[in-house]
Every structure is written in C-alpha cells, then in structure tokens.
C-alpha positions in Angstrom: -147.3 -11.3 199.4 -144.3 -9.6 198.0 -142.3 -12.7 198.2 -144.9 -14.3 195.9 -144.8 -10.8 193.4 -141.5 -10.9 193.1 -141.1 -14.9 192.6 -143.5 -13.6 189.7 -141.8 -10.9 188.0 -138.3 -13.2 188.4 -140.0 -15.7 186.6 -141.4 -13.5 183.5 -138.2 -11.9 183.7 -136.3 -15.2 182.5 -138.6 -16.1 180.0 -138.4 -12.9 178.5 -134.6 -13.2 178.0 -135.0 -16.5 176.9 -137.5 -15.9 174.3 -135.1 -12.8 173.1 -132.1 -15.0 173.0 -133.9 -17.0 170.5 -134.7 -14.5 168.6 -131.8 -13.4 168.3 -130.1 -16.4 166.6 -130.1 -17.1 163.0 -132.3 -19.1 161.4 -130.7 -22.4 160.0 -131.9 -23.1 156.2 -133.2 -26.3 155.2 -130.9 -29.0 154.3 -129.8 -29.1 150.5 -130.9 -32.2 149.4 -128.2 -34.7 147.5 -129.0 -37.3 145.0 -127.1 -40.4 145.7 -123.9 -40.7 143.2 -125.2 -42.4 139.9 -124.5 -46.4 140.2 -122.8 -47.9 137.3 -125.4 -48.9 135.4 -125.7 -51.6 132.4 -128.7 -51.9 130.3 -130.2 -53.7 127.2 -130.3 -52.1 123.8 -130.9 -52.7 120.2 -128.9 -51.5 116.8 -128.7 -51.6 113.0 -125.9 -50.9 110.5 -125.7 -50.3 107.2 -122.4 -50.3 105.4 -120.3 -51.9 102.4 -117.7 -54.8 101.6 -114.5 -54.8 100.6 -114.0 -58.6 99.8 -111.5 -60.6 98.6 -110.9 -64.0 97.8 -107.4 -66.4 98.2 -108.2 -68.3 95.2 -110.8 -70.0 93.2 -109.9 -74.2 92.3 -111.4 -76.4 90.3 -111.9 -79.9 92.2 -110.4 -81.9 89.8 -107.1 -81.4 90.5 -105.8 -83.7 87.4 -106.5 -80.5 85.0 -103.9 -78.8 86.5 -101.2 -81.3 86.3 -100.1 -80.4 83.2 -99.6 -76.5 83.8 -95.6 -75.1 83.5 -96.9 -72.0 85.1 -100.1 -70.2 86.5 -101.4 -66.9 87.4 -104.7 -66.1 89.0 -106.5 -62.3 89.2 -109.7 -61.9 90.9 -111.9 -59.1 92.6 -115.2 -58.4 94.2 -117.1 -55.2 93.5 -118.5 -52.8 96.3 -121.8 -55.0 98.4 -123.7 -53.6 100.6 -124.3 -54.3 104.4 -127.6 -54.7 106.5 -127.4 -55.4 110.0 -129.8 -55.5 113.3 -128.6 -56.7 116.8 -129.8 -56.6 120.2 -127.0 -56.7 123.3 -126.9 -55.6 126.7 -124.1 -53.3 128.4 -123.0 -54.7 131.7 -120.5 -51.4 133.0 -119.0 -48.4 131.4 -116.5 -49.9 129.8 -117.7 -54.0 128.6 -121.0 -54.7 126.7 -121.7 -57.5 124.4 -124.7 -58.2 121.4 -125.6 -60.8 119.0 -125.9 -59.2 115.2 -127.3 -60.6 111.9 -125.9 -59.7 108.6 -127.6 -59.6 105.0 -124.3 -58.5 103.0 -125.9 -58.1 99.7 -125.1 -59.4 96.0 -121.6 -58.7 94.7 -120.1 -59.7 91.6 -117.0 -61.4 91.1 -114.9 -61.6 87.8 -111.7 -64.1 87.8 -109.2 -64.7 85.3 -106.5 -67.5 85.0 -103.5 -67.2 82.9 -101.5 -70.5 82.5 -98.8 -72.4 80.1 -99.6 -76.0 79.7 -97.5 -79.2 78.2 -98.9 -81.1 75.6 -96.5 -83.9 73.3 -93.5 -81.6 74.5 -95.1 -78.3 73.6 -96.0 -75.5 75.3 -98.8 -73.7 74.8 -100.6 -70.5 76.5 -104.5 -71.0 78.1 -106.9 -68.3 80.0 -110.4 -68.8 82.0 -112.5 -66.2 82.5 -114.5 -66.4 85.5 -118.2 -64.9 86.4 -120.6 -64.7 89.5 -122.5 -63.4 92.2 -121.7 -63.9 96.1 -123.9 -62.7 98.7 -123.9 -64.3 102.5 -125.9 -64.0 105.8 -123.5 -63.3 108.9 -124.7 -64.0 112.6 -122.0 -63.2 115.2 -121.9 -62.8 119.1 -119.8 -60.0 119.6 -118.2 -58.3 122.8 -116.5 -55.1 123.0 -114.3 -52.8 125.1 -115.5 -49.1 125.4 -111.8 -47.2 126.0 -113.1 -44.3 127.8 -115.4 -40.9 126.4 -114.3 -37.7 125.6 -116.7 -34.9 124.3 -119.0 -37.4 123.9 -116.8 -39.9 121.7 -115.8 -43.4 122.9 -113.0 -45.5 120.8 -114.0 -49.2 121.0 -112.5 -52.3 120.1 -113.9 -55.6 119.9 -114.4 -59.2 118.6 -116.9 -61.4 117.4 -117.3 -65.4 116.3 -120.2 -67.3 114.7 -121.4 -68.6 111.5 -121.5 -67.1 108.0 -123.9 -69.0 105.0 -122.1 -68.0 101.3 -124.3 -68.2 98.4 -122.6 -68.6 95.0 -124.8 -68.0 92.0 -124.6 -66.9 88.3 -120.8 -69.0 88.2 -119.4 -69.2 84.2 -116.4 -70.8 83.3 -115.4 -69.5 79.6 -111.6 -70.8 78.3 -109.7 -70.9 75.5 -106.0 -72.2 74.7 -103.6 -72.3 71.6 -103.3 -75.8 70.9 -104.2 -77.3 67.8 -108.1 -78.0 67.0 -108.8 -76.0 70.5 -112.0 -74.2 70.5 -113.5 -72.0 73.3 -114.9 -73.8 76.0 -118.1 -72.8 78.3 -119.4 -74.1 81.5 -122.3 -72.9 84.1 -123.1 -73.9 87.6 -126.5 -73.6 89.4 -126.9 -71.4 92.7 -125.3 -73.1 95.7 -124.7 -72.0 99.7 -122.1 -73.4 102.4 -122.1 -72.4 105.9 -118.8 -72.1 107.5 -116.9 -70.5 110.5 -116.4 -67.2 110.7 -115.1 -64.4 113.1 -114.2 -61.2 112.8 -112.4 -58.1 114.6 -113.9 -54.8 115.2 -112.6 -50.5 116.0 -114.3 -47.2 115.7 -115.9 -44.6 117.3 -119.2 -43.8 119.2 -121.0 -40.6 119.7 -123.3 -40.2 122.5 -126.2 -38.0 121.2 -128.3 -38.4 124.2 -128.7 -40.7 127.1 -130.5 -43.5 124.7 -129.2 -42.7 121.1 -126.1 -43.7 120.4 -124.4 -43.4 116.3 -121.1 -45.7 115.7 -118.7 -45.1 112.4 -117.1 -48.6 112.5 -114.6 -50.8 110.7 -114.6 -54.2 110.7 -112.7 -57.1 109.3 -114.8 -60.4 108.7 -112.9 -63.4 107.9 -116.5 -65.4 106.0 -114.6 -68.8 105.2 -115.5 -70.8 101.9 -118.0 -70.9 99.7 -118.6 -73.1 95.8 -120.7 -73.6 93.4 -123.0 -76.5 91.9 -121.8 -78.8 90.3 -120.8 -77.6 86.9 -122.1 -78.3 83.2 -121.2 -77.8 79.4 -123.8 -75.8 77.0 -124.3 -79.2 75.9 -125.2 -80.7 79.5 -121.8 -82.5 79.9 -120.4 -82.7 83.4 -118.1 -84.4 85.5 -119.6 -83.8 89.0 -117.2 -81.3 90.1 -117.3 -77.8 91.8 -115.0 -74.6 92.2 -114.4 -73.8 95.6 -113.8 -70.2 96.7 -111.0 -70.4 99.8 -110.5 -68.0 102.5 -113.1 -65.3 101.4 -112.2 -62.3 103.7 -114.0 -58.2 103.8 -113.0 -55.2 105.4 -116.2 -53.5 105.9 -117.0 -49.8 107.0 -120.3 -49.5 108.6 -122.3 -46.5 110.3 -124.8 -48.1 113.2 -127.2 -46.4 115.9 -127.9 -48.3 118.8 -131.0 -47.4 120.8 -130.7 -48.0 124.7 -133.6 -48.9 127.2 -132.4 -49.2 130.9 -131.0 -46.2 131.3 -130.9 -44.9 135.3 -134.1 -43.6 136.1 -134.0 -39.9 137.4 -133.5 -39.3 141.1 -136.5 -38.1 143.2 -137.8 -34.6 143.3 -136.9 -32.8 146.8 -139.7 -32.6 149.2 -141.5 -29.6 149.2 -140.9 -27.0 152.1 -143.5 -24.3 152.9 -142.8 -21.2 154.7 -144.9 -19.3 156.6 
C-alpha cells in the first residue's frame, strides 16, 4: 500500500515541476508579419499636355522654278508666331525605368509673315524686287513614343525619349504681294485657298517628372518635332489668273515646351492586412 502512495506522490511530484518549468519560461510573441518585397510593376495610364511652338521654317519656293532664273541675288526672312499645343495619349509602363504611349496633337493656328529680297536681270539691267508673304499654319501630330525614366530623386525623374509618326499641315490664309523697280512694274497680288499634306514626322523628347502621388504624375517637357512639308492651293491673281502652281514650305521644324499630367491605373494593389490575434 505504501508502494502504491508513494508511486503516487512521485508521480504528482513530476508534474508539478514540469508544469512550473513551464511557467517559468518566457512567452514567445507572435510572429511580425512581412509583406512580400513590392514586384516591379508596369501599368497603363493616360495623359494630356498643353504647351506652345516655336516653329520655323527652311524656306518657302514657288514651284515654278523659271521665275527665279533670272535673280543675281536672293535673300529670304521668315517667322512663325507663338501656337499653342493640345495633346491626349494613353501608354502603358512596362518597368521602372521604360514605358511607351501613343499621343495626338492639335497644335493650333500660327501666323507666318515672309519676305523675299532679290536683284533681278532684265536687257542687261539690274533691278531690286521684294515679296511679302502672309498665312496661317496649323497641324495635327500623332506619334508613338517611348521613353527612358533615368532614375527618381525627391520625387523627380529626368526622362528622355523619342517618338515617330505622321503630322497633317494645313496652310490657309497664303498672300503673295510684290513689287520691283523696273520700268511699267506695278504691285502684284496673289491668294491661295486652304490646303493640307501629311508627311513624316518624328521627334525627340527631355524633361522632368514629379510624382505627386502613386497615380498622378505632372511632366515640364521639351520637345523638338521635326513636322516635314506643307503648301498651299494652287495660287490666283485678284483677277483669277493662274498658272497652276503652289508654294511649298520645306523642312518645317518646332521646339515645343509642354506641361502634361499623366494619370496611372495599375498601380500594386496594397498588401493584405495581418490576421488578427486575440489574447486572453
């Protein structure tokens, strides 16, 4: 019977110090939970810009080239006035550093004033001639663009990029008003009716993007758009006379400043809440 006691009291005696050694180590926390390290992660978005042109043009000819034949010299001036710029896009960003869009232009009315200054030949004299020049250009732009994001810091990004597609000139409002020296000349005045060309174009892009938040994004940004030709209809005296030609504008080029937003849509979605731990 005492055998039987004491296997007893042994027994209660070991769970006892068992049950104390537990108590007597610490209690481990629950483990902190870690969101997996953020992927890198492309997404669709969608911009406008708004802006304004600096254009310039090589030259302005008249197609028949047997008026100029004649000339001892020649001197051409020409400028655009200040257009503006009005853009929308939609591209998609496929890393941190390369994303590409498709944008569409409507670069607004600009006027254009010309002037030639030339010496002629006529029965072995010389004599002095100038055109004056009037119009109105305006184009649409589409180009599919890619760029290269060179890193962010304090929430700036420098970017470069490039772009190639199709520009659509519009010449209207062209007069052609000249007078010369030579005997019985008299001032001359010719008009031509609205006409558009489309033609290659391409351009090269820089500037700088600031990250406002996770989906807004502003750009300051330069760009130089080379826009190709453009002409006008077929010209006409006051009096209706024509001879079926056409000036040509060649090698119209623009450096452009532009501020743009671009609005992104597949950003990361944010990682999952910790499960919730009770106590007690």
């Amino acid at each position: 019977m005492r055998s039987v006691k004491s296997l007893i009291a042994a027994g209660a005696a070991s769970l006892f110090s068992t049950l104390a050694f537990a108590a007597d180590m610490p209690i481990m926390p629950p483990p902190v939970y870690a969101p997996p390290p953020a992927a890198d992660f492309g997404g669709w978005y969608l911009r406008g810009d708004i802006g304004f042109s600096n254009q310039k043009v090589k030259d302005i000819r008249y197609t028949n080239a047997a008026l100029y034949a004649p000339m001892t010299s020649f001197q051409q001036t020409s400028a655009f006035d200040t257009a503006g710029i009005y853009g929308i896009g939609a591209g998609y960003r496929f890393n941190s550093w390369f994303r590409a869009d498709v944008t569409g232009q409507y670069r607004g009315n600009s006027n254009f004033k010309a002037t030639d200054r030339f010496n002629f030949t006529s029965a072995g004299t010389t004599y002095q001639g100038i055109d004056n020049y009037s119009a109105s250009k305006s184009e649409w732009l589409v180009l599919a663009n890619v760029y290269v994001d060179l890193g962010t810091w304090w929430c700036i990004t420098p970017f470069v990029g490039a772009g190639v597609g199709g520009s659509r000139v519009t010449i209207s409002n062209f007069t052609d008003t000249g007078i010369n020296n030579s005997p019985g000349a008299t001032t001359s005045f010719a008009t031509a009716p609205t006409s558009s060309k489309w033609n290659l174009a391409w351009a090269a892009h820089a500037g700088l993007a600031y990250n406002v938040n996770p989906n807004l994004v502003l750009e300051l940004a330069y760009s130089y758009v080379d826009l190709g030709q453009g002409q006008t209809g077929v010209l006409s005296t006051y009096t209706g006379t024509t001879t079926g030609n056409i000036f040509k504008f060649r090698d119209i080029t623009s450096h452009d400043l532009k501020l743009g937003v671009r609005w992104n849509f597949d950003n990361p979605p944010p990682p999952p809440m910790p499960p919730l731990i009770r106590k007690g």
